[in-house]
N, C-alpha and C positions, 0 to 999 in steps of 0.2 A: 504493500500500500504506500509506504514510504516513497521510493520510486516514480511512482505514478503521481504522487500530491506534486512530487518535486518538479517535473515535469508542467503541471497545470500551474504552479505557480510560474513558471516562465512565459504562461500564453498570457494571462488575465491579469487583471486587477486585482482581484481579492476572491475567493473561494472557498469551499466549504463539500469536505469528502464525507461521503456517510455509507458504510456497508452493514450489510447485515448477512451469514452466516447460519444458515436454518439445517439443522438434521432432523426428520421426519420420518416416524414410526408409525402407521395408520391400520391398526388390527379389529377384525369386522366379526362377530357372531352371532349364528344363525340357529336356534334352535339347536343350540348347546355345542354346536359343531364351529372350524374354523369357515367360515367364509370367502374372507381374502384378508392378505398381510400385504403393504405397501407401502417403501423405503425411498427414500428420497433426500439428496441435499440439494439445496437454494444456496447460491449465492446473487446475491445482490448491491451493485453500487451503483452513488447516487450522488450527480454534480450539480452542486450550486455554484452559482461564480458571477461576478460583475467583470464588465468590459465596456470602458467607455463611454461609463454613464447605464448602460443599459441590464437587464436582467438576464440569465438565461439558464438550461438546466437540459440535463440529460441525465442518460443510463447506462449501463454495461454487464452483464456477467461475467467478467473475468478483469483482472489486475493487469493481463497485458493490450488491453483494448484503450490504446491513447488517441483511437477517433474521438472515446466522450467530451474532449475538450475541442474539437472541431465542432461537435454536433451542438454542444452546448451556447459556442459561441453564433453560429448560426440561428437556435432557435432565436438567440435575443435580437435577432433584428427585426423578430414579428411579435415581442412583446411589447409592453405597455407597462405601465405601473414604476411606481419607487424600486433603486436596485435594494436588494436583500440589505441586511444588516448581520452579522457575526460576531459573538460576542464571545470571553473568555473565561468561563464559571464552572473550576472542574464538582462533577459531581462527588459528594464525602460517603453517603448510602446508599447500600443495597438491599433489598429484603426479597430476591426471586431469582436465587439458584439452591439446590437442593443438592450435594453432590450422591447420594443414592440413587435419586430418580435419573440423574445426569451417569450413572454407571451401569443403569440398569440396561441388562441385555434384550435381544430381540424375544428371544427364549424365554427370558425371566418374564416379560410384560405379556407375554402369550402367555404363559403361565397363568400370570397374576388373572387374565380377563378371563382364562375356562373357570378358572375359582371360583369368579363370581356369577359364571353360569350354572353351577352346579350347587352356590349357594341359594340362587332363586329356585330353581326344581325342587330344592329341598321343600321351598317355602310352599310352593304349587307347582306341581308336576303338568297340569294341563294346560297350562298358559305358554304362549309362544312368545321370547322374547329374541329382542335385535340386542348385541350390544357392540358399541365402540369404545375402544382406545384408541387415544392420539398425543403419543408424546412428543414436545417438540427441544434439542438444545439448538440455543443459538449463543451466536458471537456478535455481540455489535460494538462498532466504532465508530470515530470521528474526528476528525481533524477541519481546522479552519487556519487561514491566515492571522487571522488572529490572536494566534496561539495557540489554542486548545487540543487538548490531544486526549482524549477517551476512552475506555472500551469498559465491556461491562459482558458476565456471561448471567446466561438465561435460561431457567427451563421451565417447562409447564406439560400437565396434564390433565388431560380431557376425557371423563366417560359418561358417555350417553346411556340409555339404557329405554330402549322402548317398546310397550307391549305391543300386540297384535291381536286384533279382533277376528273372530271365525271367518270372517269374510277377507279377511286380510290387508285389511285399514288398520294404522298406530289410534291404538284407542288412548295411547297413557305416553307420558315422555317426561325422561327425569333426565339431569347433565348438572353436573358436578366439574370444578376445574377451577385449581391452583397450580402454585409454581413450587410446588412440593411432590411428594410421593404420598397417597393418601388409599382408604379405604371404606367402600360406602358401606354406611352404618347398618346392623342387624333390622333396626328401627326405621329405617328410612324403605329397606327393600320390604318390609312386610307394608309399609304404607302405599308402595306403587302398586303391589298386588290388590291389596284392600278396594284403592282405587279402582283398579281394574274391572275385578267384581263387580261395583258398584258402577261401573260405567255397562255394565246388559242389561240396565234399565233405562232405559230412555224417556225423558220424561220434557214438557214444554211449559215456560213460563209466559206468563201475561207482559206486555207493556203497563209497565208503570214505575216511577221511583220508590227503591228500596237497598236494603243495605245490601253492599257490596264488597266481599273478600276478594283482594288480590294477592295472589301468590307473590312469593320473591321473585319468583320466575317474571312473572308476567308482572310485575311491577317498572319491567324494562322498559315498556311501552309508553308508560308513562311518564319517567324519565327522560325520555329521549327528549317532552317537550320541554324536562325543566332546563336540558342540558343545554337548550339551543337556549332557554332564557337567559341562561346564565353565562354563555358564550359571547366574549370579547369582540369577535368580529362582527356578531349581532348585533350587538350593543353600539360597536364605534357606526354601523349600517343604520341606524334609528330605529330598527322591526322587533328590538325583544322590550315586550309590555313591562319588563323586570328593569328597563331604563330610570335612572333617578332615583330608585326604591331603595338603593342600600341603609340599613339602618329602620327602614320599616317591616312591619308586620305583613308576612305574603302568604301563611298559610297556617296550619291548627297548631300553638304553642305545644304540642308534644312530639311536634316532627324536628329532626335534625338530619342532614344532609352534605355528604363531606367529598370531595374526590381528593383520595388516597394514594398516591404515588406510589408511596413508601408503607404500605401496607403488608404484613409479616406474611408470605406465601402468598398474595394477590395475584388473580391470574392477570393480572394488568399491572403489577408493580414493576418497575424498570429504574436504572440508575441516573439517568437522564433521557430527554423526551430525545425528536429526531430533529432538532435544532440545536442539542446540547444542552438545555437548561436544564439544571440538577432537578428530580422527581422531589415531590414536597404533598404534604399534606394540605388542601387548601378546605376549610371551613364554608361552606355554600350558605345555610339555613340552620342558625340554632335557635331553638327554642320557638321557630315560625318565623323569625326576624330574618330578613337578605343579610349577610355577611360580606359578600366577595363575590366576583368575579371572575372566571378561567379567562387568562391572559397568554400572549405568545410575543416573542422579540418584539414583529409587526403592529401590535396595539398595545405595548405597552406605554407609551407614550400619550399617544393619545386618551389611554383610561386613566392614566397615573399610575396606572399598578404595575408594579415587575410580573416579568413571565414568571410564568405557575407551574409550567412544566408540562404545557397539558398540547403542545405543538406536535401532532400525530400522521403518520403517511398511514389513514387509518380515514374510512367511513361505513356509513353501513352496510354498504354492498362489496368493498373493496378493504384489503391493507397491503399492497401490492408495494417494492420500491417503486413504481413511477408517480404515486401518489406525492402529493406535495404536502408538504406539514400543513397543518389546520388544526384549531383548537378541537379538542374532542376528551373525553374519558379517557381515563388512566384507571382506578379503579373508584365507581362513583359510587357511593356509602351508604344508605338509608341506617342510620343506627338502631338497633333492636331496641326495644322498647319496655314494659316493664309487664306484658301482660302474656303468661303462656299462650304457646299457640292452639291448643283445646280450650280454653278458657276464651277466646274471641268466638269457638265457634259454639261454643256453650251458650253466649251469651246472646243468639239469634232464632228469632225464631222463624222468619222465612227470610230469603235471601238468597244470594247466589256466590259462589266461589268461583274465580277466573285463574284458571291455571297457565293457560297459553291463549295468545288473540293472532288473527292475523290481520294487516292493514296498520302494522307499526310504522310504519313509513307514509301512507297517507295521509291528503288532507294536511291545515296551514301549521304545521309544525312549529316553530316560531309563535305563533301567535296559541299557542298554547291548546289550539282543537285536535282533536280526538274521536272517531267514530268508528270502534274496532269488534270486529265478529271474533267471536267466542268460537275458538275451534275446540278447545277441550277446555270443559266448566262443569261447577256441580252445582243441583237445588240441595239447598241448607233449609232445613225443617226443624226445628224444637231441636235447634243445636247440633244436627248430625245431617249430613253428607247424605242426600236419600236416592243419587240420579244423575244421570247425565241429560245435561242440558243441548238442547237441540235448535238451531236457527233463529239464534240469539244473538245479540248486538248490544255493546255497554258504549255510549256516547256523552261529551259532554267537553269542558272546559279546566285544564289542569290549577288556570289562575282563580277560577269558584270552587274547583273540588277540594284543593288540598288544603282547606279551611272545613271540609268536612272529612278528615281524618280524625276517629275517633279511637282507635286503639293500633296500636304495634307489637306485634309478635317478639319473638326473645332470638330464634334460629335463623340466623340468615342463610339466604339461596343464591347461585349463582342469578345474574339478569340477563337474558339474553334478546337481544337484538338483533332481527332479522338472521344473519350469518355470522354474529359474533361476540360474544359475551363483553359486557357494559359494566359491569360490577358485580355490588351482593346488595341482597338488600332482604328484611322480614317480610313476613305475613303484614297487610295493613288492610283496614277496615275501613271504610267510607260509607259516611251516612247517605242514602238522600240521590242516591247516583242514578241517570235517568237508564233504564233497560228496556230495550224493542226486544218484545217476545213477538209467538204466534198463538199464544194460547185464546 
């Protein structure tokens, strides 16, 4: 890498090397059997650089490819915009490598996922489940004219885990994923089946507003609008409604909300974002009140606030190197709350539980709307899980709802969004949330 910086630095003006280094282990089972096993390494490098006044950026997979600073400097004759900025802040924490999961062999993690097919058979022998693993290590660095010089390692793992219905539709979907070696709970696999069960009833609710449990899971969804409220580049744009609020009250005093950089085993914890700016724990929403702002090099001048760490080649559809950093999650927090998660569903007596939705991505994002189908849900009857809910839709306004959060679970879930997990966040309870049934 050395080499090739040295190099760009004799074309350009000022520059900025970024690679990233992926080994990828992708193991699939089907009905207790192996499916497919699939291995792969990524590498990826990524040139930012000013010349001339102007911006420009390219790509490469390999260290001997020194067209990227030809192509780089050609793209900047068809951009537009301020040239980049570079700056020198080595990062001091890390909290997301594991050196076990990071040693662990092909064998051993093949191992590890028939275990846990053979620990659900134990649990129900009739139910057919999928399951994956996906471990990934990686290497990432960075260097800038500037100075800076970087690198950080990384690992993470990923298991899915999801039923199937006689007909052969995912009736159930669980996914779990840190940057540790971990193990899914005895408690957690008797609750996918439970679910399961309880989803060969099919059952339909009416239109009308009632209380509404979101999953950790499915808590993602709704995030996503606070994330863009709370997103810097939104905010310097004039489009996020969380404009001028710092310091006021924007949702139910028992909600807190945090994006976590440096979070212990976070599948989103990193030593620095993809700009270099050291990963930090930034405070969003305590006790209902706006805190803070996710900031990046780019706006922080203009918010006043230093970057956050939250400058990511990451969106919901993509996290590919040609992505360009953009504010986004690192690992975003909902804090557990103080009430078990049986004890929220105790304390209802009809209502619905939303496990997963789709149309996370629809509709004005920004502005805080929301109108997502319920792909897998349950009716909640005198406290207990009675059904699987059918052709059902929860809509509404994140900047009205999250002032009708009324209780928070204690166990957080992973969040996942679209193609890629967002954080963790509890069980949370909303009053008052409008639901288009067909009943």
């Amino acid at each position: 890498m050395s080499n090739l910086f040295d190099y760009i630095k004799e074309q350009v003006d000022d520059a900025e090397l970024y690679t990233k280094q992926d080994n990828i282990l992708a193991i699939e089972i089907k009905q207790g059997k192996i499916s497919a096993v699939d291995g792969k390494d990524v590498l990826g490098i990524s040139l930012r650089m000013n010349k001339d006044g102007k911006p420009g950026t390219a790509v490469a997979s390999n260290f001997e490819d020194k067209t990227i600073v030809d192509r780089a400097i050609v793209s900047s004759h068809y951009k537009s915009g301020a040239c980049f900025r570079f700056k020198n802040i080595q990062g001091q924490s890390e909290n997301c490598f594991d050196q076990t999961l990071f040693e662990m062999s092909s064998e051993s993690l093949i191992n590890e996922a028939q275990k846990l097919a053979i620990r659900l058979k134990e649990i129900n022998e009739t139910i057919t489940f999928m399951i994956s693993y996906e471990r990934t290590n990686s290497h990432v660095t960075i260097e800038n004219t500037e100075g800076l010089n970087d690198a950080y390692d990384k690992t993470d793992l990923k298991i899915s885990i999801a039923s199937i219905s006689a007909s052969g539709f995912v009736q159930g979907m669980y996914t779990e994923a840190y940057s540790k070696y971990f193990e899914i709970s005895d408690d957690k696999l008797n609750e996918i089946v439970e679910r399961h069960l309880i989803s060969n009833n099919l059952v339909k609710v009416p239109t009308k507003h009632m209380p509404v449990v979101f999953s950790g899971r499915a808590m993602g969804a709704l995030m996503t609008r606070l994330l863009a409220g709370v997103n810097g580049e939104f905010v310097v744009k004039g489009v996020s409604p969380l404009e001028n609020k710092i310091g006021q009250r924007v949702a139910s005093e028992i909600l807190n909300v945090s994006d976590d950089g440096l979070m212990k085993a976070g599948y989103g914890s990193l030593k620095f974002d993809d700009e270099g700016t050291p990963a930090q724990r930034t405070d969003l929403i305590e006790n209902g009140v706006l805190k803070q702002f996710l900031s990046s090099v780019s706006t922080e001048d203009k918010l006043n606030i230093q970057a956050t760490g939250n400058a990511l080649k990451k969106t919901m559809f993509s996290k590919e190197i040609e992505d360009q950093p953009a504010i986004d999650s690192t690992n975003f927090v909902v804090s557990p709350g103080d009430t078990p998660d049986e004890d929220i569903l105790k304390g209802i007596d009809y209502g619905i539980y939303v496990d997963s939705v789709m149309g996370t991505h629809t509709g004005n994002i920004p502005a805080g709307e929301y109108a997502l189908n319920v792909s897998i849900g349950y009716l909640i009857e005198n406290g207990k899980l009675t059904g699987k809910i059918a052709d059902t839709m929860v809509s509404g306004n994140i900047y009205e709802d999250l002032s009708k959060v009324k209780a928070i679970g204690k166990h957080l879930e992973l969040m996942q969004v679209v193609f890629y997990p967002m954080g963790y966040s509890p069980m949370v309870l909303f009053d008052d949330i409008n639901v288009v049934g067909t009943k």
